[in-house]
C-alpha positions, 0 to 999 in steps of 0.5 A: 590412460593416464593423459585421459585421466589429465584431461577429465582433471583439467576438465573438473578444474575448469568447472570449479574455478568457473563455478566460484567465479559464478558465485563470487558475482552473484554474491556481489551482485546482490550486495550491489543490488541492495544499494540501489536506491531509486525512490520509486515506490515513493513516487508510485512507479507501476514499472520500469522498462524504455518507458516510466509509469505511475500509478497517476491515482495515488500520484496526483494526489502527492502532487495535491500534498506537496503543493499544501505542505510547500506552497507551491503550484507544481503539476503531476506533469512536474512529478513525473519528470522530477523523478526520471530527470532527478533534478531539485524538485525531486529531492525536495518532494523526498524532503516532505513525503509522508505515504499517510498524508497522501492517503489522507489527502486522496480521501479529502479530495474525494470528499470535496469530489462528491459534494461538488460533482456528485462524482464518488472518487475524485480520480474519475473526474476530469483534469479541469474538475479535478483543479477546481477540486484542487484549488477548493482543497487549497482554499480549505487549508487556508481557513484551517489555518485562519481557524485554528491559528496553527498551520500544523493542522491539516485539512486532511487530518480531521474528521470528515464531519469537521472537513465538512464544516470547512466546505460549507465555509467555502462555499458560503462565507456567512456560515456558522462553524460549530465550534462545539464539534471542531476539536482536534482529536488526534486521530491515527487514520490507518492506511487502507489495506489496498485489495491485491489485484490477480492478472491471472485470473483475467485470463478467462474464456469468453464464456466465463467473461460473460458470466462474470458480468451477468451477462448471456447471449440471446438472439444473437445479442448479449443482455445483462442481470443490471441489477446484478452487475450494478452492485458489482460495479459499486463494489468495484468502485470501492475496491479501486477508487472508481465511479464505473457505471453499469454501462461502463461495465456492459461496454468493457464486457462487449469490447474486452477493454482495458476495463473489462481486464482489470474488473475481472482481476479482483476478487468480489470476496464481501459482495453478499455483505454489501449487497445486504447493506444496500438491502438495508438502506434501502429499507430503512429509507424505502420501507422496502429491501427490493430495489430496481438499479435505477434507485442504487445510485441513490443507496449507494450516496447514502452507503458513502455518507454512512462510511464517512461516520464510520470512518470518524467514529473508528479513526481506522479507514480500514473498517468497512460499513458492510461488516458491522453488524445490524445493531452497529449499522442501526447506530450508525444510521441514526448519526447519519440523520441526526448529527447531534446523536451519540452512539452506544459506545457499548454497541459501536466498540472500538476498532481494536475490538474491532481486529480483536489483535493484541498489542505487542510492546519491544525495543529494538534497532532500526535497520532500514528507513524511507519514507514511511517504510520502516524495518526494525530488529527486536532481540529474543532473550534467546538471541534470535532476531525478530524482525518487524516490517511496516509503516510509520505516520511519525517517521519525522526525526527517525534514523537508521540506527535509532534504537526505539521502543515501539508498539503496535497491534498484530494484524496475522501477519507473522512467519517465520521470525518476522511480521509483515505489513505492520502499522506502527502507532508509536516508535520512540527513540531511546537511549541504548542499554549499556553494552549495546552490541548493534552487530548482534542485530544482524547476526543471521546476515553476518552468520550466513555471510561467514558460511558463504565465505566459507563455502567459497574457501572451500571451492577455491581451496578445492580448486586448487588443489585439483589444479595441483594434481592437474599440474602433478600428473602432467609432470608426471605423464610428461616424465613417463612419456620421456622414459618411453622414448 
C-alpha cells in the first residue's frame, strides 16, 4: 500500500513540475511574442507562410507616395523585396510612411484614373496604364509646387475640385487656374472605413450562388436580372476599389472564380440606398427613375462625380453620397452643375453632425506607436486605465513615452475599458504633471504580472513540497522494508 501510495506521489509530482514548466514558457513566449517586430502591416502583408503576399492595391500606392515624397523611381517590385530582403530601401520606406497619405494618394490616382481612362479605380488598369497615371501624378505635384511655391503641400491633400484645376493644367498648359478657389484648407480627409470581407459566407451551395448574382436556370442555360446584378456590381466596385462590369460578374457566376468568391463575401448592406440614389440621378438627368443597364454606366460617372463634392464638402471620405438625405443630394446636385454655387450650410451640416458623436478631450501616455497605429493610456480619477487604440495623421515628432493631450470623436467603439479603431484629430505633447508616476499606467499588466508570478510560486512551492513527501515516504517505506527483513 505504502509503495503504491509513493508511485501516485511521484506521479502528481511529475505533473506539476510539468505543468510549471508549461506555464513558465507560455508566459515567456508571450512576452517574446510581443517584441516581434515585422513591419508588416506597414507593408500591407495579406500573409505569411513559404510564400509573402501583399495586398498590391494599397501597396502600389506607398510605391506612388514613396516616390513623390523621396524623388525616387523604385517599383512595387522594389517594395516587395525591400521587405522580404529587409535591405536599406526597407528602412527608408519606414522613415516616411504615413497610412493617410497612402490613402490619399490611392483617391488621387483614381481621380486622374477616371479622367484619363474612363476607368473608375486606378487598381483596375493595366501596369502600362497605371505608369502613365503615375507619371501624371508626379507631374501634377510638380505644378503644386511651382503654384503654391511650398513643397510641403501635396497634390493629394487638396481637394479634388482644386486637383482638378491641376489636370486641367497638365493637360493643357495655356489653362487658367482659378486662384479664387485654390485656398489650402487644411482638411483632415479620414481614413475610409474599409467593409470587413466574411469568407464564410462564400462558402454556399450552388443554388444560392446563382441567386446571389440573379441568376436562374432555363433551358439548360443560366440567364441573369442584369439590371439587378448591375447595380450590385457598381456597389461591389465601391466596396473594393474595382471597375467589375456586369459580364465579369455573370462569367465569375458561370466559372466560380476567384471572382465570384470574393463578391459573395461582402455584405450588400446600403444596396437599396444606392439603388434609390441612382434612381434619382437618373431623374434628375432623365426625367424618368427607370433606367435599362445600358444607361448605369452613365449614372454611375454622375454618382462618382456627386461623392467627389461630397468628399470636398465634408472633408471626411467616410460619407457616402447614398446616405444623405433628399434635400442634401438636392444641393449636392446643384454644385454638381454649377461650380460657383454655394450650399446651404444649414441643409448639408457637417460631418460631426453627420456621426452625431461627441468629443472626448484627456491627456494620457503613449504606450505604443508605428506608423500611424497609436495606443494611449488616459488615467480615471478612480485609477482605472482607459485604454484608447487608433490612428494618427500628425504622428511626426511623437514617441512612446510622450504624455499628450488628445481629442477625438467617439465612433461606438468602446468596451470594456477601452476604445477601438479611434481617429484621432489632435495629440499634442506635453509637460508631465509633477509626480508623474508612469508605472501606474501600466497597472493592469504589472497587477496581472505579480499573480502570475504568484500562481507560479505557488506551483513551485507546491511541487516541492510533493516531492518532499515523495522523498519523505520513500525513506520511510525504505525504512519498513528493511524492519521487515
Amino acid at each position: 500500500m505504502t509503495k503504491r501510495k509513493s508511485i501516485i506521489l511521484l506521479i502528481i509530482a511529475v505533473v506539476i513540475v510539468i505543468s510549471t514548466v508549461i506555464v513558465i514558457r507560455i508566459n515567456l513566449s508571450t512576452e517574446k511574442q510581443k517584441n516581434v517586430d515585422d513591419n508588416s502591416e506597414l507593408f500591407y502583408v495579406k500573409e505569411t507562410d513559404s510564400k509573402t503576399s501583399f495586398d498590391e492595391k494599397k501597396l502600389k500606392s506607398a510605391t506612388v507616395y514613396y516616390n513623390s515624397i523621396t524623388n525616387s523611381k523604385v517599383s512595387l517590385q522594389d517594395i516587395e523585396d525591400a521587405y522580404t530582403q529587409k535591405n536599406d530601401l526597407y528602412n527608408d520606406y519606414l522613415k516616411v510612411y504615413n497610412e493617410y497619405y497612402v490613402e490619399a494618394v490611392r483617391d488621387s490616382l483614381d481621380l486622374i484614373a477616371r479622367r484619363e481612362y474612363d476607368c473608375f479605380f486606378y487598381s483596375e488598369l493595366t501596369e502600362e496604364q497605371q505608369g502613365k497615371i503615375d507619371n501624371i501624378f508626379y507631374a501634377e505635384q510638380d505644378l503644386v509646387n511651382a503654384y503654391y511655391n511650398d513643397d510641403s503641400i501635396m497634390l493629394c491633400d487638396l481637394k479634388n475640385s482644386q486637383q482638378m484645376e491641376f489636370y486641367n493644367e497638365y493637360k493643357n498648359p495655356d489653362y487658367v487656374i482659378n486662384d479664387e478657389n485654390m485656398e489650402v484648407s487644411g482638411i483632415n480627409k479620414m481614413l475610409l472605413e474599409y467593409p470587413n470581407f466574411h469568407e464564410e459566407y462564400a462558402d454556399f451551395s450552388d443554388e444560392k450562388i446563382l441567386r446571389l448574382f440573379h441568376g436562374r436556370e432555363k433551358n439548360g442555360s443560366l440567364e441573369f436580372d442584369e439590371d439587378e446584378l448591375a447595380k450590385y456590381a457598381f456597389y461591389y466596385n465601391l466596396l473594393t476599389e474595382s471597375d467589375v462590369s456586369v459580364e465579369d460578374l455573370e462569367t465569375a457566376c458561370k466559372e466560380k472564380n476567384d471572382l465570384c468568391y470574393d463578391y459573395l463575401g461582402y455584405e450588400y448592406i446600403y444596396i437599396d440606398a444606392l439603388e434609390e440614389s441612382l434612381e434619382m440621378i437618373s431623374f434628375w438627368e432623365n426625367q424618368t427613375f427607370v433606367y435599362d443597364v445600358e444607361d448605369i454606366r452613365k449614372l454611375e460617372k454622375t454618382y462618382l462625380r456627386l461623392q467627389e463634392i461630397v468628399n470636398d464638402y465634408y472633408g471626411d471620405f467616410r460619407i457616402e453620397f447614398f446616405r444623405l438625405d433628399d434635400k442634401q443630394c438636392q444641393e449636392v446636385y446643384e454644385a454638381y452643375l454649377n461650380p460657383e454655387y454655394e450650399m446651404d450650410e444649414s441643409i448639408m451640416g457637417n460631418s460631426l453632425e453627420y456621426y452625431g458623436n461627441s468629443e472626448i478631450r484627456g491627456h494620457g501616455l503613449i504606450t505604443y506607436k508605428k506608423g500611424n497605429n497609436v495606443t494611449l493610456r488616459h488615467k480615471r480619477k478612480n485609477g482605472e486605465i482607459l485604454i484608447i487604440e487608433g490612428k494618427y495623421k500628425d504622428i511626426e515628432g511623437l514617441s512612446e513615452g510622450d504624455y499628450v493631450e488628445y481629442s477625438f470623436h467617439d465612433n461606438y467603439g468602446y468596451s470594456d475599458n477601452k476604445y477601438n479603431g479611434v481617429q484621432f484629430e489632435e495629440i499634442e505633447s506635453q509637460d508631465k504633471p509633477k509626480n508623474f508616476n508612469e508605472e501606474s499606467y501600466y497597472a493592469p499588466e504589472q497587477a496581472a504580472k505579480k499573480n502570475r508570478m504568484i500562481d507560479i510560486g505557488a506551483l513551485i512551492f507546491g511541487s516541492a513540497c510533493i516531492v518532499a513527501m515523495f522523498v519523505y515516504f520513500r525513506k520511510n517505506n525504505n525504512q519498513i522494508e528493511e524492519g521487515n527483513k
